[in-house]
N, C-alpha and C positions, 0 to 999 in steps of 0.2 A: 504494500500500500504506500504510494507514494506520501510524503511528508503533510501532516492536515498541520492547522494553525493548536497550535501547543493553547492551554487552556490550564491554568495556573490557579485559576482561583476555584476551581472546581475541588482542587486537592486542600485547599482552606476548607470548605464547606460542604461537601458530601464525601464520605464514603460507606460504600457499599462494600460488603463482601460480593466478589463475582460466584457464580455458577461453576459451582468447580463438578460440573460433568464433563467443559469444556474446558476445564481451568488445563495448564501444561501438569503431568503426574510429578507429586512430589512427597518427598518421604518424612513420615512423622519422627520427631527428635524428641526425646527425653529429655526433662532439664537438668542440665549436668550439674557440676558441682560447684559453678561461678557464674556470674552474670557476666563477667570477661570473658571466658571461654564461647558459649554462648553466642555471643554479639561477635566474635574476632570469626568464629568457626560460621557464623552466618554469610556475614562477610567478604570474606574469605572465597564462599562457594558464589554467591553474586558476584564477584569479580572475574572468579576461574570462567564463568560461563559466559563472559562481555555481558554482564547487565547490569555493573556497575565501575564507574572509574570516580572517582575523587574522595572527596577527606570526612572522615566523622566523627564526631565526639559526645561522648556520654558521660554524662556527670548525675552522680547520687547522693546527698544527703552533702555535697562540697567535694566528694570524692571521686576524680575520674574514672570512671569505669573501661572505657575506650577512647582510645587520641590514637588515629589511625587513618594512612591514607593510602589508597586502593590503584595501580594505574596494570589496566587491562593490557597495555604494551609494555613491555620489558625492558623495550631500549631507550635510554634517558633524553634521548633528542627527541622522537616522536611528537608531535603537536596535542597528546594526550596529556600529556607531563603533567601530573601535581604534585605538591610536596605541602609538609607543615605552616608554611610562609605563604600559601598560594591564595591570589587575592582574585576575587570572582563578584559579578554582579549581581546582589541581591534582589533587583526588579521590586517584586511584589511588596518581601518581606518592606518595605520604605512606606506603605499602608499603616503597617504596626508602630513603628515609629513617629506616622505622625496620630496616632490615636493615643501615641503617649506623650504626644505634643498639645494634644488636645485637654489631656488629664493637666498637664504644666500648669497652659494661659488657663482654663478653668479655675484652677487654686486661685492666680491670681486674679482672676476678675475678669480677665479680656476676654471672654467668649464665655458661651455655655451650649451646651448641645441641642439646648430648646431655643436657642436663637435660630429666626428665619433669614434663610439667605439674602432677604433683601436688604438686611440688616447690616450686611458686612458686602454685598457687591447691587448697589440698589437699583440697577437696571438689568436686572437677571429676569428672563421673563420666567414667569410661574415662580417668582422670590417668594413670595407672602404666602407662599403654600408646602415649600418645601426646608426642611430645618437641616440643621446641622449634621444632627443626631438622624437623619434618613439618609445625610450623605455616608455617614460611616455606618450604616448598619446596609447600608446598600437598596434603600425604600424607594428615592428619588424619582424615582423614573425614568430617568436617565439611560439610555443604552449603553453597551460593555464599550464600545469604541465608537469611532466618529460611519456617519453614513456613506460618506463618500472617501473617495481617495484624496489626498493633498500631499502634493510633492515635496518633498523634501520637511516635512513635519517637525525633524530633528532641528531645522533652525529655527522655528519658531517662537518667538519671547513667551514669556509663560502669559502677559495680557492679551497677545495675538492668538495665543492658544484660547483662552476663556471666551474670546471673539466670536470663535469657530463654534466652541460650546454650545451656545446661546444662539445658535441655528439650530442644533438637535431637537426633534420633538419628542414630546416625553410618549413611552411606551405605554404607560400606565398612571392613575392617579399616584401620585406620592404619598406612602405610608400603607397601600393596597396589597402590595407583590413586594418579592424581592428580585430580585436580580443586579448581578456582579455587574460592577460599571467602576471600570477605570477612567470616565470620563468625570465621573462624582468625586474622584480624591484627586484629581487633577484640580477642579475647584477647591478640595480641603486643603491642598499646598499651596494654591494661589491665596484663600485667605490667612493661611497662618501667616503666611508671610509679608500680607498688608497689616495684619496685626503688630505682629516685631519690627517691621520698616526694616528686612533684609532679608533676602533669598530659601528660602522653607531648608536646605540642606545646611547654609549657615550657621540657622536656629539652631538644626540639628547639632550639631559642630560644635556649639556654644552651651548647648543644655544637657546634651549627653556624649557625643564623642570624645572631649578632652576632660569633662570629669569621670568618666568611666577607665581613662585610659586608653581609648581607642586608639592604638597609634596609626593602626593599618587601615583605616577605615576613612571613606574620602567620600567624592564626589567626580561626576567626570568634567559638570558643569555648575558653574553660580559658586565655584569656592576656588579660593585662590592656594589652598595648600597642594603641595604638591608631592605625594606618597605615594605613588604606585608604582610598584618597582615591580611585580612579579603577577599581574594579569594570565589567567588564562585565559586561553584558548576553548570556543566554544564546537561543539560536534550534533550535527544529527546526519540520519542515513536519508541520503538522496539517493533514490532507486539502486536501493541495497548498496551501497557505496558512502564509505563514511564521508562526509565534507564537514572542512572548518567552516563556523557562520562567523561573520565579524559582529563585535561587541556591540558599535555604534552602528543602530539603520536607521537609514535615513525617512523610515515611518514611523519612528521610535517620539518618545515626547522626551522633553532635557531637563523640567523641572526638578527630579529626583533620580538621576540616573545615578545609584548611590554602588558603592564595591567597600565589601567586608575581608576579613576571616573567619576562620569558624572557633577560633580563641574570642576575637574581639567580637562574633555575634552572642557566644557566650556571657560576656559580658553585659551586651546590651541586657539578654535572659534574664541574667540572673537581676538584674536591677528591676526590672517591670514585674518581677513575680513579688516584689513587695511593696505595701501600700507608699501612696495612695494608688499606686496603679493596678496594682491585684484583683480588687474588686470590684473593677470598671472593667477589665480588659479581658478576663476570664470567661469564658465559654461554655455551657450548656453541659459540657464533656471533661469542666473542670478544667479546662488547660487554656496557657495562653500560647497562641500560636497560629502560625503565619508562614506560608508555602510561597516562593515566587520561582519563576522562572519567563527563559524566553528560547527561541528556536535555539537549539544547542545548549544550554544550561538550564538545570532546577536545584531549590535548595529550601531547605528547612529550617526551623528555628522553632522551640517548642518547650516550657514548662508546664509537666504534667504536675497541678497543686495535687490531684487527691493521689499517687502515686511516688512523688517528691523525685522528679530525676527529670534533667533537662536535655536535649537533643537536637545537636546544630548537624546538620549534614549539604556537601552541596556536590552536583555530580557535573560535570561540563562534558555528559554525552545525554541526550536527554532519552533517548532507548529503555530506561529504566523500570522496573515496575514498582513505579514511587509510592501507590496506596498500599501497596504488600509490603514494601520496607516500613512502612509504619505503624500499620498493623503488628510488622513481627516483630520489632523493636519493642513494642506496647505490650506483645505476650510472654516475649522475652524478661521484662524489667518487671512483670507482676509475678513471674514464676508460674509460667502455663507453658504446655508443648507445645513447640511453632513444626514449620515445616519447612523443610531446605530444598531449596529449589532443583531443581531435577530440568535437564536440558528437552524442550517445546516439539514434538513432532507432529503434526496433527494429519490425520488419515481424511483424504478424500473421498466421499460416497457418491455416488449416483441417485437423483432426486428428480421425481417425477415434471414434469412441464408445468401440469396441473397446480403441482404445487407452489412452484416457484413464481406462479402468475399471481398470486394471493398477496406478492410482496411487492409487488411491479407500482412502484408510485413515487412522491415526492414529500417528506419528511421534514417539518420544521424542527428544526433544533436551536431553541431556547438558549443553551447555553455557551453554546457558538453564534452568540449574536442574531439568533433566528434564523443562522443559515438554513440552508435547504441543502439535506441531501436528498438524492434523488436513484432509484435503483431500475434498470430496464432489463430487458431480458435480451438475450442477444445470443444465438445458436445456442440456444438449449442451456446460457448459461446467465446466473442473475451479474450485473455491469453495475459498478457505484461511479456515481457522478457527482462533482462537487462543484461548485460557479459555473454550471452548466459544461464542466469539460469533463471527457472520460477521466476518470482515477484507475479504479484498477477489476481485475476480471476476480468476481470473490467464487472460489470454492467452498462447498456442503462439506460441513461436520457431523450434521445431521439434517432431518426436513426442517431446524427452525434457525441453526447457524452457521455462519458463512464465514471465510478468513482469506487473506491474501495468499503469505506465503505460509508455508508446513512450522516454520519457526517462528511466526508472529506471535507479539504478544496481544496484541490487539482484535478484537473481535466483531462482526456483526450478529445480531438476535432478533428476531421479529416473533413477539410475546402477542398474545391473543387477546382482545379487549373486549369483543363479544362474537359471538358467530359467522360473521363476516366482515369484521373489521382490527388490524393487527397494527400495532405500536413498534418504535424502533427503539432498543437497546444498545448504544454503542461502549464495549466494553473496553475503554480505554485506559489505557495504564493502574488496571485493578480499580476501575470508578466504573460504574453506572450512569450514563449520559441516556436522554430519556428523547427521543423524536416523534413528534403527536403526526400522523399522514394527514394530509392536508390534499390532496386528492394525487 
């Protein structure tokens, strides 16, 4: 399956256990006699089998558990290279930091989450209806990204971007629905930063990165410091073929293009898992925590309160199967049997015409911006099409899933919603993504 657009905030906010009749076979482990061993011998088997390259750290009660870093090539020059020093972009995780930017100016007065945005940018259309507190819980309305194409994005001033904003129409009443909208914290950085009168990473800089210690931790834009000495290199497979992506795209936005380590995102952790940010920032599952990534890179950041162990990991091949590492991570640290990955081979079957005609349609998917995927039938076999262009020819697992190649980890499903009518499942990266047909 050729490369879809990577979906980062989906691993913040849902997981699912997948369908393990479909899942790749993998064998149950006993928990041994450390939670080092454990984690290192998980690991370990994720990397032996290319489904993980980069750095991870586990800390319990103050106590490292794992500081370990993973590179699926051998030979030190490769464009996989990580080490303990390796500085990579956190993308998303830059949400959490400013929700704890939000906790900051809240103590002192400058904002509160019930404030409405027209409050703070007063020609916003639909201001008076949508607050603070819906940009960060993600209520807004707002769609995940802009509607159109705009060239060269990555130069755009953060006002010339809010510009652009304020064309979008809202999907939804604010406060109705949820849905993930990087265009809503694009706004939470452009206001924090007319609140302070200096650039939202700045703030950052000044509120948390030099009292934390951060030394390795920067900005690519809007900060004058200048520490980045050992950037990786990012990866994903282009028609089975690994390719490096560059750091900067030029569809990208510049307001918080922020790069860590996974010592110094520790740091950040360990500061927000205590008040006053704790009890703001903590999540339904008791943990605070925050997924980013971009085409070629994902990474993590995470304090489990009712389990006490924190969890920075970041991988610069995104091929991963990122909801299964944190699930096993999560089984591992409570002392439950995980299961160690076992290498994907999935068997093709032959499936009636009949059948296949019953999936034959167009799929909105919500959480890909409403895209549309679309599936047709074409000699006897079911075709996925994405922005109306062929993707890829899927092969029968069975009569109700589909897969590109025999070692995918990625999946198609088409679940039955009533006796003539079937929903799409797209089982990506151990998530459950949900597509309503729409004829």
């Amino acid at each position: 399956m050729k490369q879809l657009t990577v979906l980062m905030f989906l691993l913040v906010f849902i997981f699912l256990g997948c369908d393990t009749s479909n899942s790749p076979q993998e064998a149950t482990l006993a928990v041994r006699s450390s939670l080092a061993e454990n984690l290192e011998i998980y690991f370990e088997r994720l990397s032996s089998l290319k489904k993980f390259n980069g750095g991870v750290l586990v800390q319990q009660n103050g106590k490292r558990i794992l500081y370990e870093v993973y590179n699926m090539d051998e030979d030190p020059a490769s464009s996989l290279e990580v080490n303990k020093k390796s500085q990579f972009d956190i993308h998303s995780i830059s949400k959490l930091m400013a929700q704890a930017a939000i906790v900051k100016l809240e103590e002192n007065q400058l904002i509160s989450r019930s404030d409405y945005l027209n409050q703070h940018l007063p020609d916003f259309p639909h201001g008076a209806i949508i607050t603070i507190e819906d940009l960060i819980e993600n209520r807004s309305g707002l769609p995940r990204g802009f509607s159109k194409t705009y060239p060269n994005l990555i130069d755009k001033s953060p006002a010339e971007l809010v510009e652009l904003i304020k064309k979008e129409p809202l999907l939804f009443k604010p406060g109705s629905e949820t849905l993930y909208s990087n265009l809503g914290y694009e706004l939470l950085y452009f206001i924090i930063a007319q609140i302070t009168k200096k650039p939202f990473v700045q703030y950052l800089e000044e509120a948390f990165f030099q009292p934390l210690q951060m030394k390795n931790t920067g900005a690519h834009f809007h900060l004058s410091k200048n520490n980045l000495r050992q950037l990786v290199k990012n990866h994903e497979l282009d028609h089975e073929e690994l390719a490096v992506v560059p750091n900067i795209q030029k569809e990208g936005k510049n307001q918080a293009k922020i790069y860590s380590t996974i010592e110094d995102l520790l740091k950040f952790i360990d500061h927000v898992k205590q008040e006053p940010y704790r009890s703001i920032l903590k999540n339904k599952s008791e943990e605070i925590a925050w997924s980013g990534g971009g085409d070629g890179i994902l990474s993590h950041a995470k304090a489990s309160l009712k389990s006490d162990y924190e969890l920075v990991f970041f991988s610069n091949y995104d091929e991963i199967p990122f909801g299964k590492i944190l699930e096993t991570v999560e089984r591992i640290m409570t002392n439950q049997s995980f299961n160690l990955p076992e290498p994907i081979n999935r068997k093709s079957v032959p499936i009636e015409t009949s059948i296949l005609e019953k999936y034959v349609g167009q799929y909105k998917v919500k959480e890909f911006n409403n895209d549309i995927f679309e599936y047709r039938l074409e000699d006897g076999k079911l075709v996925f099409y994405q922005h109306g262009q062929r993707n890829s020819v899927l092969n029968a697992a069975n009569d109700s899933s589909f897969f590109d190649q025999p070692d995918a980890e990625d999946y198609f499903e088409f679940r039955k919603v009533n006796p003539t009518e079937y929903k799409l499942i797209f089982h990506y990266k151990q998530l459950e993504i949900e597509g309503k047909k729409i004829k």
